[in-house]
N, C-alpha and C positions, 0 to 999 in steps of 0.2 A: 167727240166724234172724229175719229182719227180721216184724214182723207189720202193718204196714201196708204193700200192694204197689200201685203205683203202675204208671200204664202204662209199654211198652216203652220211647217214649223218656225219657219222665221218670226212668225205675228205673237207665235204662243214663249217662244224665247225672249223677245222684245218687253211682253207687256211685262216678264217676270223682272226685268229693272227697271219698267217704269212706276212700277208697285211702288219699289224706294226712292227713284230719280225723285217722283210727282207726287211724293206723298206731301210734302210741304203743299202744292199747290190746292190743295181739298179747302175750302172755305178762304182761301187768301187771296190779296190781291195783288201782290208782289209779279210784276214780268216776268216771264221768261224769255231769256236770251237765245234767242232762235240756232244762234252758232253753237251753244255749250248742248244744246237740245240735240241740235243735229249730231253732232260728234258721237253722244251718249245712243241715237239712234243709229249713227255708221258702224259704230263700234261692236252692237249689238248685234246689226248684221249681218256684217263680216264673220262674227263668232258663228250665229246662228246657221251662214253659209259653209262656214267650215264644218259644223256638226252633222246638218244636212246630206253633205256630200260626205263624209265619213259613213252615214246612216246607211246610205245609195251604197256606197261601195262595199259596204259590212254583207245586203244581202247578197249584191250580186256574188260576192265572193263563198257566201256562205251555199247559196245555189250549188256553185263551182264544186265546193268542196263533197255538195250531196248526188253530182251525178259522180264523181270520183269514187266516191264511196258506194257507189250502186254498180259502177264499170268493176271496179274490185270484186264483189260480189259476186255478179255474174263470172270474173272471170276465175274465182274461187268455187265456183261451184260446177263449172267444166270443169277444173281442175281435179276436182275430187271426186267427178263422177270420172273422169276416164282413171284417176285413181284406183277407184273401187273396182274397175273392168280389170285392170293391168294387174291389180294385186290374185283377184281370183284368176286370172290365169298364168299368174306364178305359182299359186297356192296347186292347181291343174297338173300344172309342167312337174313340178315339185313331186305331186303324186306317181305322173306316167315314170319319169325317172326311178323312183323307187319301185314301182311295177317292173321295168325293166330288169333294175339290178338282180328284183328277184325271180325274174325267169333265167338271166344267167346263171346263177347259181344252180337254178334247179337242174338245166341243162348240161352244166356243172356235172352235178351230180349223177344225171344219168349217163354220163360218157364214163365216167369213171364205175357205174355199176356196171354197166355193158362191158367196160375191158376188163372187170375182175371175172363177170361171168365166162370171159370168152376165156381168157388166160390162167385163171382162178389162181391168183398174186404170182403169174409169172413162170408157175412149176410146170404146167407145160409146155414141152421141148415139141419143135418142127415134126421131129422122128415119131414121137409120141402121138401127135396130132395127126399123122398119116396114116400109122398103124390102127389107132381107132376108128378111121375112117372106112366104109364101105368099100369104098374105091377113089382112086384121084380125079374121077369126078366130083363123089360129095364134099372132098378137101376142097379140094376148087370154089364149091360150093358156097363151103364156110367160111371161106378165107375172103371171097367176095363180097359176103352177107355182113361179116365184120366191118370190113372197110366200109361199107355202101352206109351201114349204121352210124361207121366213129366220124364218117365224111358229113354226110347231114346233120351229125350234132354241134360236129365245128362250124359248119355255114352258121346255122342257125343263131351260139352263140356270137359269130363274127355280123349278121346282120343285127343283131338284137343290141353290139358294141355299137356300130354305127348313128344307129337310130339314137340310143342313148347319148352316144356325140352332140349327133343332131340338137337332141331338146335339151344337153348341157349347156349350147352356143346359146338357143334361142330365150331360155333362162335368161343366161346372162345377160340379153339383151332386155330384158322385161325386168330384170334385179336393176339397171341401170337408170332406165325409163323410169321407174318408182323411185329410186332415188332422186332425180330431177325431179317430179313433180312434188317427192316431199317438200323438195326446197323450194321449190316455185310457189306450195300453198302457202307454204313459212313467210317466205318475203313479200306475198301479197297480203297472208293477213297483217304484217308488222305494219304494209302502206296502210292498210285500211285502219287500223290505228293509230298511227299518226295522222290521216283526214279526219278521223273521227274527235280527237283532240282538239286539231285545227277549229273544225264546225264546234264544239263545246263553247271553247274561248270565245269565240266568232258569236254566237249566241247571248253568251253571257256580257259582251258589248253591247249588243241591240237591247238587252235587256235593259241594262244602265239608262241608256238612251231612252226609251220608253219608259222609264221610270221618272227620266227628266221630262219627258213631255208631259205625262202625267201633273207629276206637279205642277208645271206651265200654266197645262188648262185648270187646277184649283186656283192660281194666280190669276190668270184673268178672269173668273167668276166672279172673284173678290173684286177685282178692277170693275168689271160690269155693274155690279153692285153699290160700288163709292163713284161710279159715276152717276147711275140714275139716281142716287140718295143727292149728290151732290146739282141735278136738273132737278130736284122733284120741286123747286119753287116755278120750276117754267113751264112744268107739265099739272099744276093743280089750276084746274077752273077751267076755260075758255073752250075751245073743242079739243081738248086733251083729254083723254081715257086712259086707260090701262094699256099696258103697250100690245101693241097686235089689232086694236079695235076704232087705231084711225084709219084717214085713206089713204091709198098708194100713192092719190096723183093729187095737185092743188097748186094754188097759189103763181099758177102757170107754165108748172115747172115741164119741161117737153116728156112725152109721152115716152118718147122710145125711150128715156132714162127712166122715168115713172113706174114703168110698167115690164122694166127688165129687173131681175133678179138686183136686190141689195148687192154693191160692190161686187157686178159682172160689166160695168162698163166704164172706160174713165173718159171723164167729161173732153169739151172743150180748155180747160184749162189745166189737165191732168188730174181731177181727182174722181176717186170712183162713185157712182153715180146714188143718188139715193141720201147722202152723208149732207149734215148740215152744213159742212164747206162748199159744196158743189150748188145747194142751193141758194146758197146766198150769194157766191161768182154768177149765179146765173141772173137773179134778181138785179145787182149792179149792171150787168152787160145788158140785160134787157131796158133799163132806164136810160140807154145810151151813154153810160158813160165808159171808162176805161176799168177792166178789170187787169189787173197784170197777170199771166200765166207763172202761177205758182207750184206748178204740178211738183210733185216729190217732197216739198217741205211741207208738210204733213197737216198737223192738228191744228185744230178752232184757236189752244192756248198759246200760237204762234204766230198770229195773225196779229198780235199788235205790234210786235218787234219786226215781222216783214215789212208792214205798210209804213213803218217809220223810218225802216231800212231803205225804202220806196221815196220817201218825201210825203206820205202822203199823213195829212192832221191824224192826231187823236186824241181824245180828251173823255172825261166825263160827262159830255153835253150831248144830248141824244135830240139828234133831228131825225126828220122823215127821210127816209132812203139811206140811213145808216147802215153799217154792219156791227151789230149790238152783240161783245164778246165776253165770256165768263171765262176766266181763268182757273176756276174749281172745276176738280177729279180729275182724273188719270188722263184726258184730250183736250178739256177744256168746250165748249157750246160754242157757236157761232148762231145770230136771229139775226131777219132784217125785221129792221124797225118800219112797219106800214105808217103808224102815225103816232104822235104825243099828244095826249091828253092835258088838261089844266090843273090837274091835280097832279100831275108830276108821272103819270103812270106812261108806259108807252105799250101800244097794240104793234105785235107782231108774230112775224109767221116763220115756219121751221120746219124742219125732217129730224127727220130719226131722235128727238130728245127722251123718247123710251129706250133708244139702240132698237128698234126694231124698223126703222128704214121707211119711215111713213111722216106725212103730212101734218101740223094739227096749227093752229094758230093760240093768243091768248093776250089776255094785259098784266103784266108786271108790275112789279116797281124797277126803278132803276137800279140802288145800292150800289156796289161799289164793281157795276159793269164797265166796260169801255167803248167807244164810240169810235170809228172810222168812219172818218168823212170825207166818201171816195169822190 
């Protein structure tokens, strides 16, 4: 019953070395050396912390890269819709231009039918042109009617040159304009391309990582599983059921831990509440004696090399107000010893020995437990 809880990912990385660290420890009675423990547990964490905070930073970045690629977007799709405007009215300009060209021509062409008509290629002489005439008023006449004709065709073609000036400039400037924005969508979709990249790879990290967490939680299944296989002599017989169907609260253990969520509070002496280490610190501090504040150095199977690190006895001789410790599975059990029988059995009481964070009491044999004799 581990009594320091660490977050989900740190807890689910951890237990995947303690798979290997404590597999020796399943049915043994061999110590462990609270220091080589600890180290395997710093070590882990430190890993775990770094993975974590890579994890954190993969999505925020990956965030980053998905409104980048959304601003891209949006700003490709201004782009292409004033595109789409700018081109059809080059395609417009394009058209009026060639309208243009061809009313000069045609205008062209009538100034030049008009002076053949009038001249008819030139053979008619002044002299000529007088004598046919009525009188040198209808000379006059024609000669005026000519002019007034060849004058408004030239305007016409000179304004119709003008105008075509005009939307050759303004062309130009809309041939220009579409040029930029080709290159503008070009070099936005190329970013949007490389974000899109970016967030791939970026993806295909958290993937990894979620893949390793995956596995983590099959590792600590398996841990949960060699642990209550490795209690099931502590939980067969006495008020012990199936896990989930003891009580919350016993044995006197305070309420406001009892009755708060498994591992949401950490004790009096650092560890989180509900866990067989928390109740059995409690049960010593309640008989008036000295518990030492062990908070952080963790599990039940550490508990004998603390208390000897402490001064304080330990042995195979189990009295009343013991803390009665199992070195087998992946945390190791911590019980207090309520009282010793004559037959060598001893009754006592516990949390969480299903892992489900509950009360149950019972009688044992001893076997090859350990005895702190605080």
């Amino acid at each position: 019953m581990p009594k320091q809880k660490y977050s989900t990912v740190f807890y689910k990385l951890r237990a995947l070395g303690l798979a290997v660290a404590l597999a020796c420890l399943i049915g043994g009675a061999a110590i462990v050396h609270a220091d080589q423990f600890d180290t395997q547990i710093n070590t882990l964490s430190n890993d775990s912390a770094s993975k974590a905070g890579l994890l954190n930073g993969l999505e925020s970045q990956a965030n980053s890269y998905q409104q980048q690629i959304d601003q891209y977007q949006a700003q490709i799709d201004d782009i292409q819709s004033k595109l789409a405007a700018n081109q059809s009215q080059q395609a417009q300009l394009q058209q009026q231009i060639a309208d243009d060209q061809a009313q000069i021509a045609q205008k062209k062409d009538q100034v030049s039918a008009a002076v053949k008509a009038m001249y008819i290629d030139g053979q008619t002489s002044t002299i000529e042109e007088l004598a046919s005439s009525k009188d040198l008023s209808d000379y006059v006449d024609k000669e005026e009617y000519r002019n007034t004709v060849q004058n408004q065709l030239t305007d016409k073609i000179k304004a119709i040159g003008v105008l075509q000036a005009q939307q050759q400039a303004k062309k130009q400037q809309i041939d220009d304009l579409v040029t930029s924005e080709k290159a503008q969508n070009s070099q936005l979709g190329s970013d949007q391309s490389q974000q899109g990249q970016l967030l791939s790879y970026n993806e295909g990290q958290q993937s990894v990582y979620n893949q390793q967490i995956s596995a983590n939680s099959s590792a600590i299944a398996k841990l949960r599983q060699q642990q209550i296989a490795a209690n099931a002599r502590f939980s067969s017989g006495g008020s012990v059921g199936p896990p989930g169907s003891g009580p919350t609260c016993g044995g006197g253990y305070p309420s406001v831990w009892c009755n708060a969520p498994q591992d949401s509070i950490i004790d009096s002496w650092g560890m989180y509440n509900r866990e067989c280490v928390s109740y059995t610190a409690f049960k010593v501090a309640a008989s008036g004696r000295s518990m030492p504040y062990w908070g952080g150095r963790g599990n039940a199977n550490q508990w004998v090399d603390d208390a000897q690190s402490a001064g304080i006895p330990v042995d195979h001789s189990p009295r009343a107000g013991d803390v009665a410790i199992s070195l087998a599975g992946a945390f190791g059990h911590a019980m207090y010893v309520e009282s010793v029988n004559g037959n060598g059995t001893i009754n006592i009481s516990q949390y969480n020995v299903n892992l489900d964070g509950r009360y149950s009491t019972n009688t044992i044999s001893v076997g090859s437990l350990y005895f702190i004799h605080f």
